[in-house]
C-alpha positions in Angstrom: 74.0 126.7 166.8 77.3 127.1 165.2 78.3 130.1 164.2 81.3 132.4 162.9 84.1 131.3 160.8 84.1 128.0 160.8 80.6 128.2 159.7 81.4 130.3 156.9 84.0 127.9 155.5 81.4 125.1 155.4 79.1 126.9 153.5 81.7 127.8 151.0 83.2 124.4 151.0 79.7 123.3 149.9 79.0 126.1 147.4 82.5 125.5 145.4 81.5 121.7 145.8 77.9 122.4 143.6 79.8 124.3 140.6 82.2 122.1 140.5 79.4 119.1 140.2 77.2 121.9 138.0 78.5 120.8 134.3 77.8 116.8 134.7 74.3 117.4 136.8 70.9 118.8 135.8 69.6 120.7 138.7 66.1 120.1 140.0 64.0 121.2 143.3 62.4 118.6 146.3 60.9 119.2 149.5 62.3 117.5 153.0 65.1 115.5 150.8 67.9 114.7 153.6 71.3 116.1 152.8 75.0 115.1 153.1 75.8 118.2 153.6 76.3 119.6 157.4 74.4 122.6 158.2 71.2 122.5 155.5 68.1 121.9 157.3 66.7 118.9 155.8 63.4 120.5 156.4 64.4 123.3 153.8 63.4 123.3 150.3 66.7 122.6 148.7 67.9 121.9 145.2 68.6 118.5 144.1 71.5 116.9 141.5 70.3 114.3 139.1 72.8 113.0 137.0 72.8 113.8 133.1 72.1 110.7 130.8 75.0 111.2 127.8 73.2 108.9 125.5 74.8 107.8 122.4 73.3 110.2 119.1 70.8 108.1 117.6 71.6 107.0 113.9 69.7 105.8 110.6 70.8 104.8 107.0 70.0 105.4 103.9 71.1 105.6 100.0 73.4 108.6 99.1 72.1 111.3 97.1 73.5 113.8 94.8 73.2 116.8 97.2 75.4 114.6 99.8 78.6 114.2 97.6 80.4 117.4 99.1 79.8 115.9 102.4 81.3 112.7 101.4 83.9 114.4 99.5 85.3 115.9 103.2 85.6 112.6 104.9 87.2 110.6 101.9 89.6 114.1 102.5 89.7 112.9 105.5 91.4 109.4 105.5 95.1 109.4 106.4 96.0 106.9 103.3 94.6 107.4 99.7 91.7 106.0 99.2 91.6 106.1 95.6 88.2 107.5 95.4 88.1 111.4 93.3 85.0 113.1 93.1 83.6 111.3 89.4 83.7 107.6 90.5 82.1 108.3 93.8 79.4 110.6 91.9 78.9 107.8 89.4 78.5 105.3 92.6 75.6 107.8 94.1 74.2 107.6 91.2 74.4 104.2 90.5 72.8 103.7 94.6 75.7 102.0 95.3 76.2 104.1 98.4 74.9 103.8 101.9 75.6 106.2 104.5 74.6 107.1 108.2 73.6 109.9 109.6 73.6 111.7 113.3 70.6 112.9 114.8 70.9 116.5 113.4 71.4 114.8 109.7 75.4 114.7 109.6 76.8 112.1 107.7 79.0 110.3 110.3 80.0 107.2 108.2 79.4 105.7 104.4 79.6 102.7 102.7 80.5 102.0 99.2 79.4 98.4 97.8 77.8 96.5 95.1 75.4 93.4 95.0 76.0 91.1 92.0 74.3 87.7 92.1 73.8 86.6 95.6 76.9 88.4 96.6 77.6 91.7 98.1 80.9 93.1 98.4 81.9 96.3 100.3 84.3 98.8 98.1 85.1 101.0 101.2 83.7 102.6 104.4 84.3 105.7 105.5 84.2 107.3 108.7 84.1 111.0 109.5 87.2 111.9 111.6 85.6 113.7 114.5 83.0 110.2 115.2 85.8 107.7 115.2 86.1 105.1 117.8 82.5 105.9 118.7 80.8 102.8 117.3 79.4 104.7 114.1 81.3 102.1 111.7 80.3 99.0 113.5 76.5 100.3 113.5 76.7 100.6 109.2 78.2 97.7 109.2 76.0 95.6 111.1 73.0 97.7 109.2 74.5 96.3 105.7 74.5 92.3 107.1 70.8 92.8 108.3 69.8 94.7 104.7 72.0 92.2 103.0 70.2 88.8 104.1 67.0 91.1 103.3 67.9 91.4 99.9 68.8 87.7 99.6 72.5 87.6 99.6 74.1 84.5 100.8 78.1 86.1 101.3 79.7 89.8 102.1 83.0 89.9 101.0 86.1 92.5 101.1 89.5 93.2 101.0 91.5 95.3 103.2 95.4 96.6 104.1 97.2 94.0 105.9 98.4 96.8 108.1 94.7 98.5 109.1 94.4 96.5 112.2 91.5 98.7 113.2 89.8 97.7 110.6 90.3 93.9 110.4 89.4 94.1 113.8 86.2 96.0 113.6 85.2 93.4 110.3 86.2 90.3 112.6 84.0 91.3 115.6 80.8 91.7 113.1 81.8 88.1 111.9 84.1 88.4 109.0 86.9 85.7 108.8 90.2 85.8 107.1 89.6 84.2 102.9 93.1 84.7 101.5 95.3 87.8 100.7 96.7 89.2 97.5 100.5 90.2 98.0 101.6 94.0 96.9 98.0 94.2 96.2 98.2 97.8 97.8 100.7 100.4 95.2 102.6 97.5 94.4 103.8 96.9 97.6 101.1 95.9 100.8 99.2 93.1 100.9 95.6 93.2 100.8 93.3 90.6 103.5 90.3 89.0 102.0 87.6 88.5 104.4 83.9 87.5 104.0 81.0 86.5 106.4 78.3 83.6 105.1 74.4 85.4 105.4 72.9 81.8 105.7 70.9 81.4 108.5 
């Protein structure tokens, strides 16, 4: 068998190998499992790496209440642009159930929605997105939640506007189906224009 130094640096070579592997692998125990590693007797009990699923958090929707408004308050905060939105006309629009949020698996509001059905026609005032879950999927998940409850509630159109220059969110509203309607020049402080876009619910 092999033996002094060289046999040493093997074994360390493999130990500094497992913690470096430790923070992305759960660690678990098997019997006779063969090894890469040189020098474990496969016939040894020895610990085995299974890889750690990093699921996506699990989220679910539903109205806005009163208690949530300081919560929403922080991500409007949030938004690099004004929004326009102070702290009376999003209460009023709580209270009104005008707004739908979504929440994280631990109950954090991760994204809301502000928008109102009138006839057969809903229209989206904004969505929001907390700054710490962006470009995670969390506004395309609302989104999509809003077309399915929208056709529920019978309405035949979802419509919007938005800045000419948020390409992040044009492009988020044309991969859930939206298409370009029209703009509105200086629509935004007299000076940007403002996109319409809208997506038909008719089966």
């Amino acid at each position: 068998p092999e033996t002094g130094p060289r046999k040493l640096t093997t074994k360390l070579h493999q130990r500094d190998f497992l913690r470096k592997m430790q923070p992305n692998f759960h660690s678990s125990s098997c019997l006779s499992r063969p090894t890469l590693f040189a020098g474990i007797p496969t016939s040894s009990r020895i610990r085995c790496l299974t890889p750690i699923a990093h699921s996506k958090p699990q989220i679910s929707f539903r109205r806005a209440r009163k208690q949530d408004l300081e919560a929403l308050i922080r991500i409007v905060e949030g938004e690099p642009l004004g929004t326009g939105w102070e702290r009376g006309s999003l209460q009023g629009e709580i209270e009104s159930e005008s707004v739908v949020l979504a929440e994280g698996t631990e109950g954090e509001i991760v994204a809301f929605m502000v928008l109102w059905l009138v006839l057969d026609q809903l229209e989206i005032g904004n969505l929001f997105v907390s700054p710490r879950h962006r470009r995670k999927g969390v506004g395309g998940k609302l989104l999509d939640h809003i077309i399915k409850d929208g056709r529920t509630q019978g309405a035949k159109k979802i419509i919007l506007e938005v800045r000419e220059s948020n390409v992040a969110a044009r492009n988020l509203y044309s991969r859930a189906g939206f298409g370009e309607a029209g703009r509105r020049e200086k629509y935004y402080g007299g000076v940007e224009a403002a996109i319409l876009m809208e997506v038909d619910l008719d089966p």
